[in-house]
N, C-alpha and C positions, 0 to 999 in steps of 0.2 A: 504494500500500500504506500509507503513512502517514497520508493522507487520510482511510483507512479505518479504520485506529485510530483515527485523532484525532475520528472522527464514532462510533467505538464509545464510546471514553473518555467523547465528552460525553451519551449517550443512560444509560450506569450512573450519569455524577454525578447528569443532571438526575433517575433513577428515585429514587436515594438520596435525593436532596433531598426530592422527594414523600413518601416513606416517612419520614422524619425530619421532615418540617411535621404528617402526618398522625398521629404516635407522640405528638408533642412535643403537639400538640392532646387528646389524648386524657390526656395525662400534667398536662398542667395544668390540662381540668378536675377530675380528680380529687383536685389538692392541693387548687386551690379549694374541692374539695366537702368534703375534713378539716379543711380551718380552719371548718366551721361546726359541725363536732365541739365540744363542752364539755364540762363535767364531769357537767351536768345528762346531755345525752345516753348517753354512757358508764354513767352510774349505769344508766340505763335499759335500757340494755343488762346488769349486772352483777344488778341486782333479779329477771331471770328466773329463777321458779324451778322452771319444767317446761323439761326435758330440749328444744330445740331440735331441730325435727323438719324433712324435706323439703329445701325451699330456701333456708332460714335455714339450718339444717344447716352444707349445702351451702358458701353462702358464711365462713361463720365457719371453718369446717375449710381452707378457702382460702386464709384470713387465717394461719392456725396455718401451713400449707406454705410456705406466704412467710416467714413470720418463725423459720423452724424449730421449732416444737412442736409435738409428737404432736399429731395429731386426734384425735375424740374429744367428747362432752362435759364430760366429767371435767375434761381437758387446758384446755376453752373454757373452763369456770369460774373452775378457778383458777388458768392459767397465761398466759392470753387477759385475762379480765375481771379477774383479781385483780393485774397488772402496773400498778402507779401511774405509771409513764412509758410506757402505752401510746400517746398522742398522740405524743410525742417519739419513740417507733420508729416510728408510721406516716409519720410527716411526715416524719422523718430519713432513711429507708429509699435508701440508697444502690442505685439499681436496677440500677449497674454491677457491682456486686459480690453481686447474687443466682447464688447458685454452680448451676450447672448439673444438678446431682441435684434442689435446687430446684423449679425452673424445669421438669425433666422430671417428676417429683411432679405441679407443677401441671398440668401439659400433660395429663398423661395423666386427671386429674379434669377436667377443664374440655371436654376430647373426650366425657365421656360422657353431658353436658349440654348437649344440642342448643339449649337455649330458655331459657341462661343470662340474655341479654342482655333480653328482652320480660320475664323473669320480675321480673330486677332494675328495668324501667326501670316495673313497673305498681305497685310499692311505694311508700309518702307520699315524698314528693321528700327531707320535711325529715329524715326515720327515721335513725336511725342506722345502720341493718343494710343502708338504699339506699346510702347513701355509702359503708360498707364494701364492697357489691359492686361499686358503680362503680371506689371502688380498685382492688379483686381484678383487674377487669377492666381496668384503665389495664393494672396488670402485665403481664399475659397476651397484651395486645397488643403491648406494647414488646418482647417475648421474640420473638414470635410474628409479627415483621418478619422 
């Protein structure tokens, strides 16, 4: 009987482990891909000035659920684009302490995007709204373990 715990105990660490190299992989390319974030980028992000439609949308209002503010593009404008320490909350973003209404917000937009992942990943590598969704998506996976 002990035996058989001790070989259950070690099949959960070594799953955990897997799911924590695989979380941790996906979490660090994503900081990577915000430090090539600038201010240039950003601007370029801030200068649009048609309404954000489809899968831009999509991910920007993602971004807003993360960081607690209304969706929206009203919200994207000016409380998204017009925040001057927006770099320092995406980068700082303590993903332990994303609260669980959160996180369920997310979940349940990111379920009714079957073609998140192909959508984000055929955008210019260098864009800023591809790093923003590959962020989105670091989240949604680290939750989503």
């Amino acid at each position: 009987m002990i035996d058989d715990k001790k070989d259950e105990i070690e099949a959960q660490s070594m799953e955990a482990r897997n799911i924590y190299n695989s979380v941790k992989k996906v979490v660090d390319e994503s900081k990577k891909a915000l430090k090539t974030l600038d201010r240039n980028k950003i601007s370029e992000l801030k200068s649009t000035k048609a309404a954000a439609t489809g899968h831009t949308l999509f991910v920007y209002d993602c971004v807003n659920i993360i960081l607690g503010i209304p969706t929206g593009w009203e919200n994207i404008q000016k409380k998204l684009f017009g925040d001057t320490n927006l770099l320092k909350k995406l980068t700082g973003l303590d993903l332990a302490k994303l609260s669980q209404t959160r996180y369920n917000k997310l979940k349940k937009k990111m379920k009714k995007e079957s073609s998140y992942e192909q959508k984000v990943d055929a955008w210019v590598k260098e864009s800023a709204k591809y790093v923003l969704g590959k962020w989105v998506q670091a989240v949604y996976v680290c939750y989503d373990q």
